[in-house]
N, CA, C and O of each residue as an XYZ file, in Angstrom:
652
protein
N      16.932      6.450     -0.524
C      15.909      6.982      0.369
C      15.161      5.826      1.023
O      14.929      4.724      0.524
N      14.960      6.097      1.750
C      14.044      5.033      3.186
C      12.916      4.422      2.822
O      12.451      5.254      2.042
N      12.310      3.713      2.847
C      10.773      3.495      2.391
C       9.601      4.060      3.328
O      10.123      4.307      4.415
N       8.535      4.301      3.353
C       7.687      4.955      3.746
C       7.635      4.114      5.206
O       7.798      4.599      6.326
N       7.391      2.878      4.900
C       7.675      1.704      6.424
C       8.454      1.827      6.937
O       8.176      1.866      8.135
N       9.943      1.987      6.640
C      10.953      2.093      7.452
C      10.921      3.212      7.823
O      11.249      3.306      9.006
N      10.623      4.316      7.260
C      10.517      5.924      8.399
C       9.476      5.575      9.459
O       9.790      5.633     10.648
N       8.433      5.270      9.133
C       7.338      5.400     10.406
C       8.073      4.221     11.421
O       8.050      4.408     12.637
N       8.691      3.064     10.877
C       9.208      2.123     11.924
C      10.474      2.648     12.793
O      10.870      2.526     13.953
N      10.889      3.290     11.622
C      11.480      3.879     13.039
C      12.102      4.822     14.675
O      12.969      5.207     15.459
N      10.298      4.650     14.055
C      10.020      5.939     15.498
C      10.120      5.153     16.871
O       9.973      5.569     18.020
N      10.462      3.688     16.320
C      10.314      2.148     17.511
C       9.238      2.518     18.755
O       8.293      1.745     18.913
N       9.352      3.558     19.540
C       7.935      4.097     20.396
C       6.435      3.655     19.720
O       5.491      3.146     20.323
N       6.495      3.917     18.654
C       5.076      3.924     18.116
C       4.948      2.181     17.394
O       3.879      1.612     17.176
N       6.008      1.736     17.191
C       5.728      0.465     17.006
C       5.930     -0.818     17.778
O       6.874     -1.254     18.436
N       4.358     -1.417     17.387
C       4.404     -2.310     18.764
C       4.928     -3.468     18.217
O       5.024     -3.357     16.995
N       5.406     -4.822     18.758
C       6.120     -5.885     18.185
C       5.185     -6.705     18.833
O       4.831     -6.640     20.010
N       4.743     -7.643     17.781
C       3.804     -9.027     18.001
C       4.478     -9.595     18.670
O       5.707     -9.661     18.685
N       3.370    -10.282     19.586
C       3.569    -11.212     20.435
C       3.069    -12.477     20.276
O       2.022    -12.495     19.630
N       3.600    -13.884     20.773
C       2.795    -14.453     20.827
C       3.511    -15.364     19.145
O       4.227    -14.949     18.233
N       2.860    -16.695     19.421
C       2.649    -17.057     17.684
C       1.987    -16.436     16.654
O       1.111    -15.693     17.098
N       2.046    -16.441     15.611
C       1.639    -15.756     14.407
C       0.891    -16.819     13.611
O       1.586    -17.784     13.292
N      -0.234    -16.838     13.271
C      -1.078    -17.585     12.783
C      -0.541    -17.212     10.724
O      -0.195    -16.210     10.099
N      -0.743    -18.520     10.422
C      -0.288    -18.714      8.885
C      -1.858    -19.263      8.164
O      -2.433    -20.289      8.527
N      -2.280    -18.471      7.258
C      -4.044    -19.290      6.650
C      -2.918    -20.253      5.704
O      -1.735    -20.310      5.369
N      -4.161    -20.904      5.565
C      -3.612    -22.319      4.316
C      -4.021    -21.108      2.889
O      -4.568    -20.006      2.924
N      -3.431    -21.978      1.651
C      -3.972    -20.959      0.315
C      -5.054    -21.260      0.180
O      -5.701    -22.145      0.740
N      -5.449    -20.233     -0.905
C      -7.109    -20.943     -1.659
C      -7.081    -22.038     -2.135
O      -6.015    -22.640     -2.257
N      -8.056    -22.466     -2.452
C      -7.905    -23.496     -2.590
C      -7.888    -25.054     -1.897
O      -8.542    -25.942     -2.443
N      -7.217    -25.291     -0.844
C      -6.232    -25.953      0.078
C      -7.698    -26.290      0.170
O      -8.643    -25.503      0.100
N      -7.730    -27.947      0.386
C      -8.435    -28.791      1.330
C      -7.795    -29.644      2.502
O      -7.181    -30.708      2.444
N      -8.064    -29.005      3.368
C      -7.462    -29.606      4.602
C      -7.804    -31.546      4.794
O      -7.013    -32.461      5.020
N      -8.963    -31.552      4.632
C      -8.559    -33.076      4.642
C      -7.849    -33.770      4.106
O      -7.887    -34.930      4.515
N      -6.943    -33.492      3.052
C      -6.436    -33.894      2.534
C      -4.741    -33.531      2.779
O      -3.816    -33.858      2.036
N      -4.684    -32.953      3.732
C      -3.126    -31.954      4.232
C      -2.254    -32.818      4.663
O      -1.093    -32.413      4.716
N      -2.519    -34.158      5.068
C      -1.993    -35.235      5.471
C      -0.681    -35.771      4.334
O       0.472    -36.150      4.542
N      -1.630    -35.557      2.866
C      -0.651    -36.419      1.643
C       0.837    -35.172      1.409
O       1.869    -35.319      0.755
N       0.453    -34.230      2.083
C       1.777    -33.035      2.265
C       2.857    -33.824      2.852
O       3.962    -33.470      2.444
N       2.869    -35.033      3.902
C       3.993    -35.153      4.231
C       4.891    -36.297      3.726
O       5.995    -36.686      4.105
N       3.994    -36.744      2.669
C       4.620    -37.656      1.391
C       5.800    -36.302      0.171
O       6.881    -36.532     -0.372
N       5.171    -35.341      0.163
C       5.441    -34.615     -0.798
C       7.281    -33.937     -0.726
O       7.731    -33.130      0.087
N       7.972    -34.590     -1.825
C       9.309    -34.434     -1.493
C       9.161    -33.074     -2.797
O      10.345    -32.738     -2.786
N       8.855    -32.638     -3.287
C       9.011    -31.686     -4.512
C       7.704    -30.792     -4.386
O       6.859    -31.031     -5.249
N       7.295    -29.517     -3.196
C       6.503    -28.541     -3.409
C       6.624    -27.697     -4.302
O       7.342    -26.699     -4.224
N       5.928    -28.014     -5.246
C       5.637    -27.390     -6.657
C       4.812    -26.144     -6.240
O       5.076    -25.017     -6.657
N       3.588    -26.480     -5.215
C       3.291    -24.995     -4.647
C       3.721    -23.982     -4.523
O       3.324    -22.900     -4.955
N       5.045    -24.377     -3.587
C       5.596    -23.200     -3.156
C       6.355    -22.734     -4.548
O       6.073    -21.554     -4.759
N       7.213    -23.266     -5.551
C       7.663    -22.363     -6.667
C       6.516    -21.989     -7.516
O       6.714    -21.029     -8.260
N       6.018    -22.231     -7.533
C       4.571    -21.950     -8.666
C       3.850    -20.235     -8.339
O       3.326    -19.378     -9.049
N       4.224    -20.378     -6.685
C       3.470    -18.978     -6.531
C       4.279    -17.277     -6.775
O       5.042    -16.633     -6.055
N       3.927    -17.118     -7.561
C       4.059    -15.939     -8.648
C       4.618    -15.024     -7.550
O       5.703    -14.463     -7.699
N       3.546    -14.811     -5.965
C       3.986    -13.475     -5.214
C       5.433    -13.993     -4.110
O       6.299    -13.352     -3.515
N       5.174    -15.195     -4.216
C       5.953    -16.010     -3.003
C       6.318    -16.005     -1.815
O       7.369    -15.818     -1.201
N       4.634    -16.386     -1.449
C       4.261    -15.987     -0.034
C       3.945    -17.480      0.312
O       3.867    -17.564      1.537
N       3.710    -18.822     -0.353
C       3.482    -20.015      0.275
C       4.606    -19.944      0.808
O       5.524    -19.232      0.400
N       4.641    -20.686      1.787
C       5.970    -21.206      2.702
C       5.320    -22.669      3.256
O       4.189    -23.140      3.375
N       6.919    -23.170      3.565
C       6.354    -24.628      3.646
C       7.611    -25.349      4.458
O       8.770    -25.472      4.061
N       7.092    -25.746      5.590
C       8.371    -26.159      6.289
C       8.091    -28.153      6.073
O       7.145    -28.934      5.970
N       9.436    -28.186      6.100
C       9.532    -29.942      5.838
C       8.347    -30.974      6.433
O       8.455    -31.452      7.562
N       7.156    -31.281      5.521
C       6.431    -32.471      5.681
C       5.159    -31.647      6.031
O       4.205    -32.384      6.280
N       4.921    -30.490      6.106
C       4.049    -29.716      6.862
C       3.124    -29.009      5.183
O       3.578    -28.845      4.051
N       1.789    -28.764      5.728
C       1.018    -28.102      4.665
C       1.152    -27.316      4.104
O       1.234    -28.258      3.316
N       1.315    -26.226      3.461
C       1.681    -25.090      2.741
C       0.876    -23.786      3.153
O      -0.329    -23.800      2.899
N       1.413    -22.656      3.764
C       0.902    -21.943      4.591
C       1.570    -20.326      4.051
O       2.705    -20.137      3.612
N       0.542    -19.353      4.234
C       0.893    -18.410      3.500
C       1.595    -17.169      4.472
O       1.224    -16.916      5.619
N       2.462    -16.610      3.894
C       3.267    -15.737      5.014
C       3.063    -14.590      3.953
O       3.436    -14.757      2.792
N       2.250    -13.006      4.522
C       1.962    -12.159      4.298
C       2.673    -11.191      5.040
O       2.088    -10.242      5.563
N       4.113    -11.392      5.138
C       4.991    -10.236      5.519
C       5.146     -9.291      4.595
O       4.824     -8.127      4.831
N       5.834     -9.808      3.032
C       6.155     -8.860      2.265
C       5.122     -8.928      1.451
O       5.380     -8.030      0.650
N       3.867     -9.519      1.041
C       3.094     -9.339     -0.048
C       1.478    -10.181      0.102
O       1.146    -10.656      1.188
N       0.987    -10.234     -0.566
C      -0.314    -10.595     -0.123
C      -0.798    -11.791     -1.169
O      -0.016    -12.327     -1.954
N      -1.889    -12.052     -1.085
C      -2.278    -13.361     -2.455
C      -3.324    -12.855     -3.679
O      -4.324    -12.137     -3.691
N      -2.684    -13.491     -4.548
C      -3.895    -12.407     -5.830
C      -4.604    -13.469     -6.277
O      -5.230    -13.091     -7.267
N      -4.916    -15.101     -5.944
C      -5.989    -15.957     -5.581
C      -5.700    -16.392     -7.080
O      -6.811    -16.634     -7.553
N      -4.741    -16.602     -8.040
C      -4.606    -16.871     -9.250
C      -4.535    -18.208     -9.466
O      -4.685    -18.630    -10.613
N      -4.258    -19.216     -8.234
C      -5.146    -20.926     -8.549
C      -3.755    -21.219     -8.910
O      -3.603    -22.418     -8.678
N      -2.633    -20.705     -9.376
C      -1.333    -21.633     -9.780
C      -0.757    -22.650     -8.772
O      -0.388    -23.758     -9.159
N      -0.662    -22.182     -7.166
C      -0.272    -23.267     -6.543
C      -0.842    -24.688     -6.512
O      -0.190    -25.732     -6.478
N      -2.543    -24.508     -6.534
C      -3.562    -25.722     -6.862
C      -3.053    -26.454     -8.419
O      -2.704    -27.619     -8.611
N      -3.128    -25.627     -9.142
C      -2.943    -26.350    -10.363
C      -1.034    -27.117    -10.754
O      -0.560    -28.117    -11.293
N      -0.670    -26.195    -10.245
C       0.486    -27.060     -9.923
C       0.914    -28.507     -8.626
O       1.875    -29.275     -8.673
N       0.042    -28.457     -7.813
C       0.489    -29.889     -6.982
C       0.385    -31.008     -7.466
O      -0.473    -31.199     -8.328
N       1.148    -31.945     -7.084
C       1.160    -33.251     -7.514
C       0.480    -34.161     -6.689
O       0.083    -35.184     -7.245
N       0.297    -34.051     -5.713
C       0.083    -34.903     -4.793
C      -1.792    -34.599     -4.335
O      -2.571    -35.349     -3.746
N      -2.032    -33.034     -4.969
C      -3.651    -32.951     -5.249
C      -4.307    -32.200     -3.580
O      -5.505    -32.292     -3.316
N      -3.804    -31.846     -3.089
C      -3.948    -31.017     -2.458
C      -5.238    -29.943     -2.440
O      -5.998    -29.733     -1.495
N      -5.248    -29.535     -3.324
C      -5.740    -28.407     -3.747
C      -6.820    -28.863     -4.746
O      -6.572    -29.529     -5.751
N      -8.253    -28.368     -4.308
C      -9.172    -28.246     -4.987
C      -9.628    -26.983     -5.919
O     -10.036    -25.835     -5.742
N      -9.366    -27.737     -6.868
C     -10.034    -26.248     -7.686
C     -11.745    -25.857     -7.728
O     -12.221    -24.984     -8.453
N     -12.456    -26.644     -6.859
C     -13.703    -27.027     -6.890
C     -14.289    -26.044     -6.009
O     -15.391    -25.497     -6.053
N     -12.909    -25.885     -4.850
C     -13.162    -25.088     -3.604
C     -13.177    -23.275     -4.113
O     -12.608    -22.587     -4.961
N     -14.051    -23.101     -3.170
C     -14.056    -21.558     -3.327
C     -12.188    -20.982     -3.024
O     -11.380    -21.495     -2.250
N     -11.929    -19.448     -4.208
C     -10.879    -19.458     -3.930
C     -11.015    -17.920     -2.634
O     -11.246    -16.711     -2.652
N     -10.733    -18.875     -1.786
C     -11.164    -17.888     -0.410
C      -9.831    -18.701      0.657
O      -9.086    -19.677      0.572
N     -10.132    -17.557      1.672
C      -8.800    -17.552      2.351
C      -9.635    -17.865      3.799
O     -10.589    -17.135      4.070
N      -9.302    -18.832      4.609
C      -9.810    -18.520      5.654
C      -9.393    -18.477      6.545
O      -8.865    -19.378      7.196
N      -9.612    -16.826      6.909
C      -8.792    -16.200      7.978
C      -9.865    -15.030      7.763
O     -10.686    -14.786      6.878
N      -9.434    -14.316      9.161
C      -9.657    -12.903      9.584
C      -8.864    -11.813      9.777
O      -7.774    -11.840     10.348
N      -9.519    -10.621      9.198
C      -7.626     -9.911      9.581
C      -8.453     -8.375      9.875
O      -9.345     -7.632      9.468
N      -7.640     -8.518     10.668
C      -7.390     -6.883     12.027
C      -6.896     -6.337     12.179
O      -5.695     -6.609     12.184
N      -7.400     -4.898     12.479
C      -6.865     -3.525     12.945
C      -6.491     -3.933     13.994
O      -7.229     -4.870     14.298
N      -5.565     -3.724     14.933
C      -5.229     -3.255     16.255
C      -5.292     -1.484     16.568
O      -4.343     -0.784     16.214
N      -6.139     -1.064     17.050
C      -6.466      0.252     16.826
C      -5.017      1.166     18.098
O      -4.503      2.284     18.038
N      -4.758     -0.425     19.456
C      -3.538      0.300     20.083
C      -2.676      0.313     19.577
O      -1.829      1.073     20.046
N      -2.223     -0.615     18.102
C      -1.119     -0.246     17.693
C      -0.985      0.503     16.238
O       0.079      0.979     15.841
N      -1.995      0.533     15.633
C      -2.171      1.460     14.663
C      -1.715      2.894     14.858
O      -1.924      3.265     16.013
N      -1.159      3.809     14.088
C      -0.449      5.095     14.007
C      -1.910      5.612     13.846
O      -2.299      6.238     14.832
N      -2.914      5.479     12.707
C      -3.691      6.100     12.443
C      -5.140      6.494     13.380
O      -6.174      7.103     13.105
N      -4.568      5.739     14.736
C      -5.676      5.927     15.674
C      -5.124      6.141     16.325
O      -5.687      6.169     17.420
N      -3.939      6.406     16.341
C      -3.141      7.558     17.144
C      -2.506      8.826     16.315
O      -1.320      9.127     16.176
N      -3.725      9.491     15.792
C      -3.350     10.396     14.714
C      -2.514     11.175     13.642
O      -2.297     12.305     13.203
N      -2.199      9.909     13.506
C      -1.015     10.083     12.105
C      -1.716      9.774     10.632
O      -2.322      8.772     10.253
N      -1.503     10.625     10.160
C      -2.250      9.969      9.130
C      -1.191      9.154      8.586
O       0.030      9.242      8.713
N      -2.108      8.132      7.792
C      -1.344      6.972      7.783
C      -2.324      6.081      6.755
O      -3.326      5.497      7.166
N      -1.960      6.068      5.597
C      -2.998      4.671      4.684
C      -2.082      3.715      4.091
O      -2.318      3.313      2.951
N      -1.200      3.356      4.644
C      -0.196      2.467      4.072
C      -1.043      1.080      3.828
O      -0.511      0.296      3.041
N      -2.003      0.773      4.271
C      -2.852     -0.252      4.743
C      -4.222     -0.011      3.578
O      -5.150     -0.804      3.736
N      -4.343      0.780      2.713
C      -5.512      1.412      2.129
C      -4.798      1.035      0.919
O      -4.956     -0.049      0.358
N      -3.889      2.093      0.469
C      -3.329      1.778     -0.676
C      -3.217      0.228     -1.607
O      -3.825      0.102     -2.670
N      -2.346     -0.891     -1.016
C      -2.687     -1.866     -1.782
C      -3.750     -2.733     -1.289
O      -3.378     -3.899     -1.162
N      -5.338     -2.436     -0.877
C      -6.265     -3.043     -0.470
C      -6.699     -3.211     -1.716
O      -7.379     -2.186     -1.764
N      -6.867     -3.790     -2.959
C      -7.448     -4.613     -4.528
C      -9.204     -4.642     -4.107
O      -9.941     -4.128     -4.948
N      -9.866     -5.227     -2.836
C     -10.900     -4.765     -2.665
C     -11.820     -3.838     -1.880
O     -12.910     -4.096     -1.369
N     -10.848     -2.234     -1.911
C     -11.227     -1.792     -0.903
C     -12.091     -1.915      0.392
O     -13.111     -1.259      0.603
N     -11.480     -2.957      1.333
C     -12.383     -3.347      2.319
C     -11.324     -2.503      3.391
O     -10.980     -3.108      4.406
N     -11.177     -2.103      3.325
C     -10.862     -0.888      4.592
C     -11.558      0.558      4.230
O     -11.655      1.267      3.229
N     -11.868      0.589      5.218
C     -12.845      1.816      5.225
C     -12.299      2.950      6.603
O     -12.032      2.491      7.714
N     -12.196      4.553      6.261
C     -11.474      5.330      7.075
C     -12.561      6.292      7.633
O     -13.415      6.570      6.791
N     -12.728      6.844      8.806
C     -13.244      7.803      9.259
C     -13.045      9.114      8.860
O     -13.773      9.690      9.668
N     -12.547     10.004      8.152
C     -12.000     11.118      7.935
C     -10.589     11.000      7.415
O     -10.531     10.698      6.223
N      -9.100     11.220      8.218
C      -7.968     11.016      7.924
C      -7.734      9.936      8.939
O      -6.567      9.549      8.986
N      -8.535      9.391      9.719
C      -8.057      8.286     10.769
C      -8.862      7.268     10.899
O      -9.716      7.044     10.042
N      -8.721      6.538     11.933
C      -9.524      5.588     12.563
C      -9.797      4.198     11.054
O     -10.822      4.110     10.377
N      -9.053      3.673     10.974
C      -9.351      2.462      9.780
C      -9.940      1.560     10.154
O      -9.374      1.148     11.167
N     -10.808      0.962      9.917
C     -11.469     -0.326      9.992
C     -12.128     -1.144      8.618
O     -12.656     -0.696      7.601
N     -11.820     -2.695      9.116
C     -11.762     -3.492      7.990
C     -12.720     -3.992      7.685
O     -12.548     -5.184      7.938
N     -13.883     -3.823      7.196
C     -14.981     -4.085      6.413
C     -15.358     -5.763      6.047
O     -15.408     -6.224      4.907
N     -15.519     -6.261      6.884
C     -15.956     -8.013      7.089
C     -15.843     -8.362      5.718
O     -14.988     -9.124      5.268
N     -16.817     -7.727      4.999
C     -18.474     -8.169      3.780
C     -17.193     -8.004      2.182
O     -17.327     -8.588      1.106
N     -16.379     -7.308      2.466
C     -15.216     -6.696      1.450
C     -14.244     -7.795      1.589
O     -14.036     -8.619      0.698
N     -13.602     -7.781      2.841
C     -11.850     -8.253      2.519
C     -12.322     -9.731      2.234
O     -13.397    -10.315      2.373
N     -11.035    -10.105      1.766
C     -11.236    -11.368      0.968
C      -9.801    -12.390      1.826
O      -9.555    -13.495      1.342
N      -8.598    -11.679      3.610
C      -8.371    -12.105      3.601
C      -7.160    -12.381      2.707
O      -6.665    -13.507      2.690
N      -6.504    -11.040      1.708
C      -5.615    -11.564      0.632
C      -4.144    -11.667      1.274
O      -3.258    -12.479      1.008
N      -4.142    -10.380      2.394
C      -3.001     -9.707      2.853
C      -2.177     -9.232      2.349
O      -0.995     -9.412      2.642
N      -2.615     -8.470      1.424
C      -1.966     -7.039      0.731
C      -1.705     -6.217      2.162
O      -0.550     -6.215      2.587
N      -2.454     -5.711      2.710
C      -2.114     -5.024      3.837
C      -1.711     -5.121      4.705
O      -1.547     -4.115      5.395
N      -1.249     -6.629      5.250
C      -0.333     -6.848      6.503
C       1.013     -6.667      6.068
O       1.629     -5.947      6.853
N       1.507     -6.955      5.362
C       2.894     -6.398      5.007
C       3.695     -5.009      5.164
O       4.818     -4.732      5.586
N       2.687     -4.300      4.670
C       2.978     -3.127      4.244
C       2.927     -1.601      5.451
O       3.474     -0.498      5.417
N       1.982     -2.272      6.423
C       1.885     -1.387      7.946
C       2.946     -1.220      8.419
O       3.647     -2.193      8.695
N       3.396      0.166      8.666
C       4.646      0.276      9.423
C       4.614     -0.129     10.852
O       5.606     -0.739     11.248
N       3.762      0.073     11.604
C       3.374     -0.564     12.827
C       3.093     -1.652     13.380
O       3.094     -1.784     14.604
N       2.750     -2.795     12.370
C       2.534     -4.245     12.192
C       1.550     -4.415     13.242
O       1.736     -4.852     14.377
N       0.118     -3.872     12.526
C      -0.902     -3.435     14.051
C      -2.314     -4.163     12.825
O      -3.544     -4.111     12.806
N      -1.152     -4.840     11.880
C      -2.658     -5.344     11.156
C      -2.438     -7.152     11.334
O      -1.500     -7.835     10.923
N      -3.558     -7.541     12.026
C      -3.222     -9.141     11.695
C      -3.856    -10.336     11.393
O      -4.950    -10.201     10.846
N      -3.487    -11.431     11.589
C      -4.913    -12.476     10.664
C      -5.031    -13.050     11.485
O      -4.174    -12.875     12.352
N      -6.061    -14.031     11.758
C      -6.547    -14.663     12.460
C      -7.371    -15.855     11.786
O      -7.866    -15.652     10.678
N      -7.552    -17.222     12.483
C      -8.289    -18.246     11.753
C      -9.614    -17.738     11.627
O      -9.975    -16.761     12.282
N     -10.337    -18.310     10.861
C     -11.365    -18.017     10.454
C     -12.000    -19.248     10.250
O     -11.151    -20.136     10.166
N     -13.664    -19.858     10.086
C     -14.209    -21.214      9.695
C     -14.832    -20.964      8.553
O     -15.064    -21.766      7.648
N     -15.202    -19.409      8.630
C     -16.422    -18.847      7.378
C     -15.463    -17.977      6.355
O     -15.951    -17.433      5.364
């Protein structure tokens, strides 16, 4: 049987396809001033260390999280595993990024009901109008991306963030 994503995806009408580059947050942790000693690093221990295995890491480049299939549960193993020190454990374990409804490409604001995006939210920071209209609650999300994955519409997305 189909997964709940792949039925709504493939109504292809109702799903819109990103455009554009796709922005990647660094992990928790991650001190960017220090992103430089990444391109010494011949053995990313990061990237196997992470339990959901969403770091990704292209040759010489910082370690950057891809929230297609799963999101981050902020458990500090990639930090505590680098060699090269990367990663502060000192730092808040926060993600910085922003992440968005697209309400034109959302199903659920085009009245479907639809919480594919609710379900694995860990801090409920999506908040629903009735059976529709979702919006993501600033003061809540933490940024994990449990929920970009999982949208059949791929109408949820991240964005850099400073705060």
């Amino acid at each position: 049987m189909q997964s709940r994503r792949s039925f709504f995806a493939s109504f292809g009408g109702l799903v819109k396809k990103q455009k554009g580059e796709r922005f990647f947050p660094y992990a928790p942790f991650f001190d960017e001033s220090k992103a430089y000693l990444c391109a010494t690093c011949d053995n990313p221990t990061c990237v196997a260390s992470c339990q959901e295995g969403i770091i990704k890491r292209d040759e010489k480049e910082p370690p950057k999280l891809d929230f297609s299939a799963r999101g981050c549960t902020m458990c500090g193993d990639c930090a505590a595993s680098c060699s090269q020190k990367v990663f502060d454990s000192d730092n808040d374990a926060k993600i910085y990024a922003t992440v968005e409804i697209d309400a034109a490409s959302c199903m659920a604001w085009h009245n479907t009901i639809c919480k594919s995006c609710f379900d694995p939210c860990l801090d409920k920071a999506i908040d629903f109008s009735g059976f529709f209209y979702p919006t993501i609650n600033p003061e809540k999300c933490t940024a994990c991306g449990f929920c970009i994955g999982v949208c059949p519409a791929n109408a949820i997305t991240v964005k850099r963030s400073l705060a």
